[in-house]
MARVEXBA-455715 format. One record per residue (C-alpha): x, y, z; residue in three letters; residue number from 1. Coordinates in Angstrom, 2 decimals. Example, Ala and Ser with C-alpha at 12.3 -4.5 7.8 and 13.67 -1.06 7.14 Angstrom:
BEGIN
SITE,12.30,-4.50,7.80,Ala,1
SITE,13.67,-1.06,7.14,Ser,2
END
This chain:
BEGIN
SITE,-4.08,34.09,264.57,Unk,1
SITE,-1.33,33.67,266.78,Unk,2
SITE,1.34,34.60,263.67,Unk,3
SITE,-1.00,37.37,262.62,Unk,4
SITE,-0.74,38.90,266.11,Unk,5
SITE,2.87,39.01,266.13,Unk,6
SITE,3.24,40.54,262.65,Unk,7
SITE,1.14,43.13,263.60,Unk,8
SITE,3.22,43.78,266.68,Unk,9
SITE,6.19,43.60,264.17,Unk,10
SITE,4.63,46.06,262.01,Unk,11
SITE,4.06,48.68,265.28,Unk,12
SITE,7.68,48.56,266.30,Unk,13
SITE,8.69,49.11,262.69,Unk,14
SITE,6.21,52.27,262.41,Unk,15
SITE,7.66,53.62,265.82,Unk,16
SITE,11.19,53.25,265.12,Unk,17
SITE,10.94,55.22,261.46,Unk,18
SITE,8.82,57.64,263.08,Unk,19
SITE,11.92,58.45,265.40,Unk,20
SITE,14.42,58.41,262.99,Unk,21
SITE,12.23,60.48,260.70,Unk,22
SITE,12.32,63.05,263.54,Unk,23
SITE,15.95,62.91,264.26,Unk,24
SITE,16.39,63.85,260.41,Unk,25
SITE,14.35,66.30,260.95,Unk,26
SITE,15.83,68.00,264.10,Unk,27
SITE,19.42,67.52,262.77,Unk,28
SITE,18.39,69.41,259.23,Unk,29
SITE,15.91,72.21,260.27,Unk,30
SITE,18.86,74.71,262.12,Unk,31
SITE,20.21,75.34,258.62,Unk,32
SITE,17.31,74.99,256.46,Unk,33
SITE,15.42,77.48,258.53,Unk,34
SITE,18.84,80.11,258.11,Unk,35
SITE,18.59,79.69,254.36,Unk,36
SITE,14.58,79.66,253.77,Unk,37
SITE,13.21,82.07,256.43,Unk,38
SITE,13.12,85.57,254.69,Unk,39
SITE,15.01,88.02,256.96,Unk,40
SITE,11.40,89.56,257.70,Unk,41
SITE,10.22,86.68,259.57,Unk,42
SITE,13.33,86.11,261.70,Unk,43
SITE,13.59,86.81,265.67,Unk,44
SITE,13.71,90.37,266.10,Unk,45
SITE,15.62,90.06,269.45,Unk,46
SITE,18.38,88.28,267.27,Unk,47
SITE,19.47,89.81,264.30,Unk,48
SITE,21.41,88.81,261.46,Unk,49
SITE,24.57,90.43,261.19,Unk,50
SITE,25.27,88.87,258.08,Unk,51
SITE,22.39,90.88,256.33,Unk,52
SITE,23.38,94.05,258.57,Unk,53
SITE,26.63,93.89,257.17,Unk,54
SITE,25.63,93.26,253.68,Unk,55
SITE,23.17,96.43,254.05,Unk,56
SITE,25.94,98.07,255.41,Unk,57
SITE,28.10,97.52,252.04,Unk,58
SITE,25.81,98.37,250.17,Unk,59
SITE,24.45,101.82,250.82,Unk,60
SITE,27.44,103.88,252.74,Unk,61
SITE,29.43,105.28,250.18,Unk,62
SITE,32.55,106.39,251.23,Unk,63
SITE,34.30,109.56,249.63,Unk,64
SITE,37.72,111.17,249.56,Unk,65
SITE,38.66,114.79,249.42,Unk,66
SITE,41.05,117.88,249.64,Unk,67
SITE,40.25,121.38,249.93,Unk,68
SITE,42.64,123.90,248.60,Unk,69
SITE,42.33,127.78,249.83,Unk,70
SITE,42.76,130.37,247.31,Unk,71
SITE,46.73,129.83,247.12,Unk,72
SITE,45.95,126.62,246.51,Unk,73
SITE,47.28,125.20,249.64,Unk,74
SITE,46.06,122.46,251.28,Unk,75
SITE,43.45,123.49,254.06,Unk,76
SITE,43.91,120.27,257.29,Unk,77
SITE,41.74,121.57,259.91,Unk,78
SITE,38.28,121.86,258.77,Unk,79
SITE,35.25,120.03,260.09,Unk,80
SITE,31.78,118.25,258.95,Unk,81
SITE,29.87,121.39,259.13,Unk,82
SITE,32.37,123.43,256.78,Unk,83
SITE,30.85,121.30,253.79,Unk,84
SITE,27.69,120.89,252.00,Unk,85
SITE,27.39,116.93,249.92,Unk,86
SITE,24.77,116.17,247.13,Unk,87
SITE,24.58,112.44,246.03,Unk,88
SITE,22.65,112.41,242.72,Unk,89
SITE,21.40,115.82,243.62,Unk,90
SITE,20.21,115.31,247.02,Unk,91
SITE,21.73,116.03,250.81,Unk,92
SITE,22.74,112.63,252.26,Unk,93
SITE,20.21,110.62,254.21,Unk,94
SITE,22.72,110.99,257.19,Unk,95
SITE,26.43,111.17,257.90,Unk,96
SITE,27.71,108.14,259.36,Unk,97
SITE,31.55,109.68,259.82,Unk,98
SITE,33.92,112.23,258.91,Unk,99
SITE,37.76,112.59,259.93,Unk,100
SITE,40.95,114.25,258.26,Unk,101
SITE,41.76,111.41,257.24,Unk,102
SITE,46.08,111.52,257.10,Unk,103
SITE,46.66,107.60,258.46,Unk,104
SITE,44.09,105.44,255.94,Unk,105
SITE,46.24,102.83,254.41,Unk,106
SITE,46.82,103.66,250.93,Unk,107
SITE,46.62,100.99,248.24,Unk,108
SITE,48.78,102.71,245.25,Unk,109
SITE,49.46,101.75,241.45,Unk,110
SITE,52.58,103.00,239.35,Unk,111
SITE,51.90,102.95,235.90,Unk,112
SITE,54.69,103.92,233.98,Unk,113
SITE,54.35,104.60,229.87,Unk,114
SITE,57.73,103.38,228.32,Unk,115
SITE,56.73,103.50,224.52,Unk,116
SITE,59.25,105.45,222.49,Unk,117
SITE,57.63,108.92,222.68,Unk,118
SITE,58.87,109.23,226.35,Unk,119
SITE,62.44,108.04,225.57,Unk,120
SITE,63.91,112.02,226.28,Unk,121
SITE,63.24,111.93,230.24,Unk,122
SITE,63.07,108.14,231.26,Unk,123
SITE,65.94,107.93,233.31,Unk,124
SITE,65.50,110.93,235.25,Unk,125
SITE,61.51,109.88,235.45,Unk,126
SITE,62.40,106.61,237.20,Unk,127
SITE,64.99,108.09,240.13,Unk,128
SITE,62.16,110.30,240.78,Unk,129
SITE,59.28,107.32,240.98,Unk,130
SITE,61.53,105.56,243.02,Unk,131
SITE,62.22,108.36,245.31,Unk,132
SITE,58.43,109.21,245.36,Unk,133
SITE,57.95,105.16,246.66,Unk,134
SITE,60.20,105.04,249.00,Unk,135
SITE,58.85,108.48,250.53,Unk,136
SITE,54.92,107.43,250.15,Unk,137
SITE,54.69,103.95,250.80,Unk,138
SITE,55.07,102.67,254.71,Unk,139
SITE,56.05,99.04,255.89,Unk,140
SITE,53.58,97.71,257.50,Unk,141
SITE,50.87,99.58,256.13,Unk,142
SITE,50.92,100.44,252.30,Unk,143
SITE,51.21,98.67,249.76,Unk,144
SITE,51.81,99.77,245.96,Unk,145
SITE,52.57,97.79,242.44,Unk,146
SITE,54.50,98.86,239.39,Unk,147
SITE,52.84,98.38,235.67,Unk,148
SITE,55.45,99.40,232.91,Unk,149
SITE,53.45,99.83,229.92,Unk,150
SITE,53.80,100.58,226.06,Unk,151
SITE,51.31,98.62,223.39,Unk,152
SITE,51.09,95.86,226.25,Unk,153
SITE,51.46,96.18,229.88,Unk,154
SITE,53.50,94.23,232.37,Unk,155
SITE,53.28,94.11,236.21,Unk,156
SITE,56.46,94.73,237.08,Unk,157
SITE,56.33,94.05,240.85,Unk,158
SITE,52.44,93.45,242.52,Unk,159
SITE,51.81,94.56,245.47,Unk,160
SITE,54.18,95.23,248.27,Unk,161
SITE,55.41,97.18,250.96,Unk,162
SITE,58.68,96.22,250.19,Unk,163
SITE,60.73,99.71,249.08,Unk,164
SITE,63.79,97.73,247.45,Unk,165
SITE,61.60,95.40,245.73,Unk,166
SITE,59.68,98.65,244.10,Unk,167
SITE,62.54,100.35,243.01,Unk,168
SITE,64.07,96.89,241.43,Unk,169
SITE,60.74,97.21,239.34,Unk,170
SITE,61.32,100.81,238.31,Unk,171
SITE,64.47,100.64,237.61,Unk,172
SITE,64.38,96.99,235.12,Unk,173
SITE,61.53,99.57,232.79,Unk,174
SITE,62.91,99.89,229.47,Unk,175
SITE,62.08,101.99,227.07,Unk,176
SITE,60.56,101.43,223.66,Unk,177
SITE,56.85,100.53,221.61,Unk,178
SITE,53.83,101.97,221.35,Unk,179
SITE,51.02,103.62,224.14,Unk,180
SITE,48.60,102.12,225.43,Unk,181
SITE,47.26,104.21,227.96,Unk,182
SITE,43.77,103.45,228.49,Unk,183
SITE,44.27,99.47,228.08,Unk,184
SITE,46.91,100.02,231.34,Unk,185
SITE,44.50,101.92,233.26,Unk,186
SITE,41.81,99.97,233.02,Unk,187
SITE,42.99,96.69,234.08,Unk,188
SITE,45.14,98.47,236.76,Unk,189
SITE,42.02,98.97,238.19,Unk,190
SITE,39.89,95.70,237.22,Unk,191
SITE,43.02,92.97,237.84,Unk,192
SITE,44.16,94.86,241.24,Unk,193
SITE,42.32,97.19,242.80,Unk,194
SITE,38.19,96.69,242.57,Unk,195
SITE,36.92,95.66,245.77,Unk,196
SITE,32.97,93.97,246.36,Unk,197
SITE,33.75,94.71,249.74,Unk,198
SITE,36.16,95.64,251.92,Unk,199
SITE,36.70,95.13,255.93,Unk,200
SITE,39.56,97.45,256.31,Unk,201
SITE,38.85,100.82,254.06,Unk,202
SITE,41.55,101.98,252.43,Unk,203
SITE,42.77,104.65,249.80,Unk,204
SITE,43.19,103.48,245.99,Unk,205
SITE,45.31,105.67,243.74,Unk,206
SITE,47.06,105.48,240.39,Unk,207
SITE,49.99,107.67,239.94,Unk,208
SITE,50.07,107.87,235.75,Unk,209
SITE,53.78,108.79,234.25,Unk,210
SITE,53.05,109.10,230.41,Unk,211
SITE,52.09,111.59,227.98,Unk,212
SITE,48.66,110.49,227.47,Unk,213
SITE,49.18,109.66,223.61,Unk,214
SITE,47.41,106.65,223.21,Unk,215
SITE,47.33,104.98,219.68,Unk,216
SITE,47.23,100.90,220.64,Unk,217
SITE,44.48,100.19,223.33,Unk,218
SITE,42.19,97.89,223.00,Unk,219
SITE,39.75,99.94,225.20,Unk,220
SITE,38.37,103.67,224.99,Unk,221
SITE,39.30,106.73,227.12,Unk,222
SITE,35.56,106.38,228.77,Unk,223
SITE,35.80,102.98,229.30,Unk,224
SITE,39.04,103.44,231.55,Unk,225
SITE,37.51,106.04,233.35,Unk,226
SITE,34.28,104.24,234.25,Unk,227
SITE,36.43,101.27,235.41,Unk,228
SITE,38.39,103.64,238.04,Unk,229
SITE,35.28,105.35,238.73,Unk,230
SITE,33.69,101.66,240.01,Unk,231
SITE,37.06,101.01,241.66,Unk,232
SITE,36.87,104.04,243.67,Unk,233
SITE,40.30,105.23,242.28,Unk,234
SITE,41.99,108.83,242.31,Unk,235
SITE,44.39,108.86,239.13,Unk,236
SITE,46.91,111.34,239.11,Unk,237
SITE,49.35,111.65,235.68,Unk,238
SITE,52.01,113.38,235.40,Unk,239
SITE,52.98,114.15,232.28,Unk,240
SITE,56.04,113.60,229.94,Unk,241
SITE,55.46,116.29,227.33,Unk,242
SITE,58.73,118.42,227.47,Unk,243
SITE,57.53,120.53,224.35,Unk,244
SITE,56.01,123.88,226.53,Unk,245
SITE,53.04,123.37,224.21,Unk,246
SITE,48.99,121.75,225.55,Unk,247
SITE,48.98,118.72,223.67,Unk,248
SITE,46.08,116.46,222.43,Unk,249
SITE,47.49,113.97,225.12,Unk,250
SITE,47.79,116.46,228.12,Unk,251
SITE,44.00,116.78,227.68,Unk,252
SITE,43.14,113.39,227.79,Unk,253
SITE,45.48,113.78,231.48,Unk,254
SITE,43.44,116.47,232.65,Unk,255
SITE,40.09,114.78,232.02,Unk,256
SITE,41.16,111.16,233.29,Unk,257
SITE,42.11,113.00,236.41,Unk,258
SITE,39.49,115.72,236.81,Unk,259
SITE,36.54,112.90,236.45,Unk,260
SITE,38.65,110.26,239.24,Unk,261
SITE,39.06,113.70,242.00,Unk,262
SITE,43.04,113.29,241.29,Unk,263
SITE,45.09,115.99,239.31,Unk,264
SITE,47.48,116.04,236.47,Unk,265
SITE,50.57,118.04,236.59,Unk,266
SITE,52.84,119.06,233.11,Unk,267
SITE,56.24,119.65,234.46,Unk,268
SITE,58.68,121.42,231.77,Unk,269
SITE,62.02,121.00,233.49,Unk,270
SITE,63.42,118.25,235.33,Unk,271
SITE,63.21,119.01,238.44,Unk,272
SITE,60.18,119.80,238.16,Unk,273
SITE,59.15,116.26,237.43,Unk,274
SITE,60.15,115.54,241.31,Unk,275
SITE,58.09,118.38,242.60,Unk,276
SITE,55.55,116.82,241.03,Unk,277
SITE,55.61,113.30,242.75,Unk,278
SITE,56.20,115.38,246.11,Unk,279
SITE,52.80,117.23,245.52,Unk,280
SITE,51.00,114.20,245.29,Unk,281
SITE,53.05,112.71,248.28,Unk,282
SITE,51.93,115.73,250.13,Unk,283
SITE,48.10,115.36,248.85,Unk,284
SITE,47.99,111.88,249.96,Unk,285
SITE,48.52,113.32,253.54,Unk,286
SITE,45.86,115.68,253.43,Unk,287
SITE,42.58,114.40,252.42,Unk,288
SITE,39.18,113.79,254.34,Unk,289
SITE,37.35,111.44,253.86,Unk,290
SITE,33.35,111.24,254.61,Unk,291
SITE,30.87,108.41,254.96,Unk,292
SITE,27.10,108.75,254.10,Unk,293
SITE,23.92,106.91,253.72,Unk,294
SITE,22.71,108.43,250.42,Unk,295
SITE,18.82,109.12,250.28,Unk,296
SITE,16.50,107.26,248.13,Unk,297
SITE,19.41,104.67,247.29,Unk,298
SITE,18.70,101.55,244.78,Unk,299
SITE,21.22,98.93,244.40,Unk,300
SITE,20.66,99.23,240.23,Unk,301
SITE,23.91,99.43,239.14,Unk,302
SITE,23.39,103.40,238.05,Unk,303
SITE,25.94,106.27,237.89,Unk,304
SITE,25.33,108.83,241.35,Unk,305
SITE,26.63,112.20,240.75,Unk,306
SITE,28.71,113.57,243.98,Unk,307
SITE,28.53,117.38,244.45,Unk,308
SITE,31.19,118.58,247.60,Unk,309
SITE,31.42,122.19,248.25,Unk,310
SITE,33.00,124.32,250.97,Unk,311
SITE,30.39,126.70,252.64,Unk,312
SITE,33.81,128.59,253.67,Unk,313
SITE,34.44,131.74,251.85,Unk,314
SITE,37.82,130.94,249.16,Unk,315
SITE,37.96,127.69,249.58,Unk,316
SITE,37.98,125.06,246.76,Unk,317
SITE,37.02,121.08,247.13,Unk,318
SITE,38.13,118.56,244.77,Unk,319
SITE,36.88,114.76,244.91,Unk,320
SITE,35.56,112.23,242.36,Unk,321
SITE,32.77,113.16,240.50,Unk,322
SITE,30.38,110.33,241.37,Unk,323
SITE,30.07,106.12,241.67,Unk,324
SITE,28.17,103.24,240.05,Unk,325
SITE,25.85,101.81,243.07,Unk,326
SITE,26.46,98.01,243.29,Unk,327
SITE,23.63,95.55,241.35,Unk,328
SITE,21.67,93.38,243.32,Unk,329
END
C-alpha cells in the first residue's frame, strides 16, 4: 500500500508537469498560428492588417499614364483632374485616389534596336542618335534603361543602368546583319525586365522600338507581344527605319503596336529627322499625367478592362493605353 501510494503520487507530478509543458507549447505556437488561420474577418478591428491593406491596395488602383495634345498637336502641361472624363470597362471610376502632371516619375526605359539586314542603309547614323537620345533622357540617380540589339535572336546588350557611358558602349558594339524578329524582342523585353506583381516605388515603363517592323522569324505573334506590354503596363514607341517615302506592311504593324500601348510611332524620311524623332519622345516623357483610380465593380479575374480618357476641353486630344489585364487571384 505504501508503494502504491507513492506511485500514485509519482503519477500526479508526472500529469502536472506535461500539463505545463503542454501549455507552454501552446502559448509559444498560438501568436503565429492565429496570424495564419484567423480569416481577416474575424481579426481585431482596432488593429488592422496592413499586410492585407496593402495587398488590397495592389490590387484594385490602377494606375494610368497620359498626354494631351491641343489641336497643333502640342503638348498641353497645365491641366487638372476636372478637365478629364475616365471609363474603366465602360464605367466612371469608383473614386480618384490621385492625379499630378506627372514630369519627375522615375522612368524605367528599354532600347530595342532591330539590326537584321533590312536596316543596314541608316544604322550608323541610327545609333549616334540612340545614344544621344540616352544620354539626354536617362538621369543618374534616378532612371534606369537597357539596350536589346535584336535580329532573328535578341541580345541584352547592357541591362539596366543609369550609367550613360555604359549605354552608349552597348549601342555602339550593335552590328548589323540577320533576320527580324520583332515581336519575339518585344515580348520578352517586357516579360524578362519590366513586369512588375507589385511595385513600392511607381514608376514609368517604356520601350523605345528602332526597326522597321518587318518581322519574318519570331517565335511569337504580333498580339501576343502586345498583350505582354499591355500586362506590363508599357508605352512602346517605334520609330521607324523605312527610308522608301512609301506606308509599308511593317509601318502598320508600328502604328498598331504603339496605338494599343498609348505610345506613338514616328516614320522619319531624312536623317535628321531620325533625331527629331528621339527628341519628341524625350520631350513626351516630360509631359505626361498620370492618374490613380479605384475602378468600380472590380474582380481580380485576370480579364482585359477597357480604359476610355477624354478631355472635356474643347480641341484637345488624350492619348493613353487602351486598357489592362486585372491581376488573378
Amino acid at each position: 500500500m505504501k508503494y502504491t501510494g507513492k506511485y500514485f503520487l509519482l503519477a500526479v507530478m508526472f500529469v502536472a508537469v506535461a500539463g505545463l509543458s503542454l501549455r507552454a507549447q501552446v502559448n509559444y505556437l498560438a501568436p503565429s498560428n492565429a496570424l495564419v488561420s484567423t480569416p481577416p474577418s474575424t481579426l481585431d478591428a482596432s488593429q488592422p492588417d496592413d499586410s492585407v491593406v496593402t495587398i488590397k491596395k495592389r490590387v484594385d488602383e490602377v494606375n494610368v499614364l497620359f498626354i494631351a495634345t491641343d489641336k497643333h498637336g502640342k503638348f498641353v502641361r497645365n491641366l487638372d483632374q476636372k478637365d478629364f472624363a475616365i471609363l474603366d470597362d465602360h464605367k466612371p471610376p469608383q473614386s480618384i485616389v490621385n492625379f499630378r502632371r506627372e514630369t519627375d516619375l522615375p522612368i524605367e526605359l528599354g532600347l530595342l534596336i532591330d539590326t537584321s539586314g533590312s536596316v543596314r542603309g541608316r544604322f550608323d547614323f541610327e545609333q549616334d542618335a540612340a545614344v544621344t537620345f540616352l544620354q539626354n533622357t536617362v538621369r543618374p540617380n534616378f532612371d534606369k534603361a537597357f539596350v536589346v540589339g535584336f535580329n532573328g535572336q535578341s541580345k541584352m546588350m547592357q541591362n539596366f543602368t543609369d550609367n550613360a557611358a555604359l549605354l552608349s558602349a552597348a549601342v555602339h558594339r550593335l552590328q548589323d546583319g540577320g533576320g527580324t524578329a520583332l515581336y519575339d524582342a518585344i515580348y520578352r523585353a517586357c516579360h524578362d525586365n519590366l513586369i512588375k506583381d507589385h511595385e513600392d516605388h511607381p514608376s514609368r515603363r517604356a520601350i523605345v522600338v528602332v526597326s522597321d517592323g518587318e518581322d519574318n522569324q519570331s517565335e511569337f505573334s504580333e498580339a501576343q507581344a502586345i498583350e505582354m506590354a499591355q500586362r506590363a503596363e508599357v508605352i512602346i514607341y517605334a520609330i521607324s527605319t523605312d527610308d522608301s517615302g512609301l506606308v509599308l506592311r511593317g509601318d502598320k504593324v508600328l502604328q498598331r503596336i504603339a496605338d494599343a500601348t498609348g505610345g506613338r510611332a514616328f516614320f522619319p524620311f531624312k536623317m535628321k529627322d531620325i533625331k527629331n524623332s528621339f527628341s519628341a519622345i524625350e520631350d513626351e516623357l516630360r509631359s505626361q499625367y498620370i492618374i490613380s483610380y479605384h475602378p468600380a465593380d472590380f474582380e481580380a479575374d485576370g480579364r482585359y478592362r477597357p480604359i476610355e480618357i477624354t478631355a472635356l476641353k474643347k480641341d484637345l486630344q488624350v492619348r493613353s493605353r487602351r486598357g489592362y489585364y486585372a491581376p488573378r487571384q
